[in-house]
C-alpha positions in Angstrom: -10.6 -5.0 12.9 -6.9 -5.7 11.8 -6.0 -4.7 8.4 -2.9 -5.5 6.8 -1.4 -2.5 5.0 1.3 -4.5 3.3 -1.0 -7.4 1.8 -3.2 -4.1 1.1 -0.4 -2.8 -1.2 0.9 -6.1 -2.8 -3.1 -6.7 -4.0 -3.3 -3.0 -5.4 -0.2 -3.8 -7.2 -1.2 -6.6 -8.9 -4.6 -5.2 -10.0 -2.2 -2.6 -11.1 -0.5 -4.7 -13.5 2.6 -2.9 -12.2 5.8 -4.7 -11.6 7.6 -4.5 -8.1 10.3 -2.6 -9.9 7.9 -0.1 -11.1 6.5 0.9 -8.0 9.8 0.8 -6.3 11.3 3.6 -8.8 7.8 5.1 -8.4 8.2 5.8 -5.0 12.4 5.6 -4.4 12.7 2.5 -2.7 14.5 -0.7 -3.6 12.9 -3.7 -5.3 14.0 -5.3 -1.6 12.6 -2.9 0.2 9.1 -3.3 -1.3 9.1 -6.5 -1.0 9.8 -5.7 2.5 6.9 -3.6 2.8 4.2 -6.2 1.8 5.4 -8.0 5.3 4.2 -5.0 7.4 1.3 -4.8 9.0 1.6 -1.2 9.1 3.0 1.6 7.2 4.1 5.6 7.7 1.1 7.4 6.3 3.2 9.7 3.9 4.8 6.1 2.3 1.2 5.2 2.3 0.4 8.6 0.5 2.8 8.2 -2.0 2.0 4.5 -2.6 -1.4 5.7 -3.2 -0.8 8.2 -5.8 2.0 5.9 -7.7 -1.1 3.2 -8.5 -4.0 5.9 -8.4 -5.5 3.7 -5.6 -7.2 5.1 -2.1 -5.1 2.7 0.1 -6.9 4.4 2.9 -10.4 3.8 2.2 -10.3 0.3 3.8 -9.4 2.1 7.0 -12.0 4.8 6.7 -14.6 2.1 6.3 -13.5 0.2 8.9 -14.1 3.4 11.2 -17.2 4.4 9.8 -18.6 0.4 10.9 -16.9 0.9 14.6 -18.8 4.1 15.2 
């Protein structure tokens, strides 16, 4: 199963209601570089971490639940 952590992050954000700007200052990244982010397929697990905590969102969950149907 492929899962696509940036389109993961983009979609929390907008549930969020958050602008790009927010979540950049949020986490100490450029407005650029977010938008940068939402291309990658995959992200370091801390950035992930923070992201996570910034929008009070379990971006991991969709990978736990993906392991939990593979086993």
């Amino acid at each position: 199963m492929q899962i696509h952590t940036g389109n993961l992050i983009r979609e929390a954000l907008r549930r969020s209601g958050h602008t790009n700007q927010w979540l950049a200052d949020r986490i100490g990244i450029t407005p650029r570089t977010l938008q940068k982010l939402f291309n990658k397929p995959s992200v370091d697990t801390q950035q992930l971490l923070n992201i996570s905590c910034a929008l009070g969102v379990d971006l991991f969950a969709p990978f736990s639940e993906a392991l939990s149907v593979s086993l």
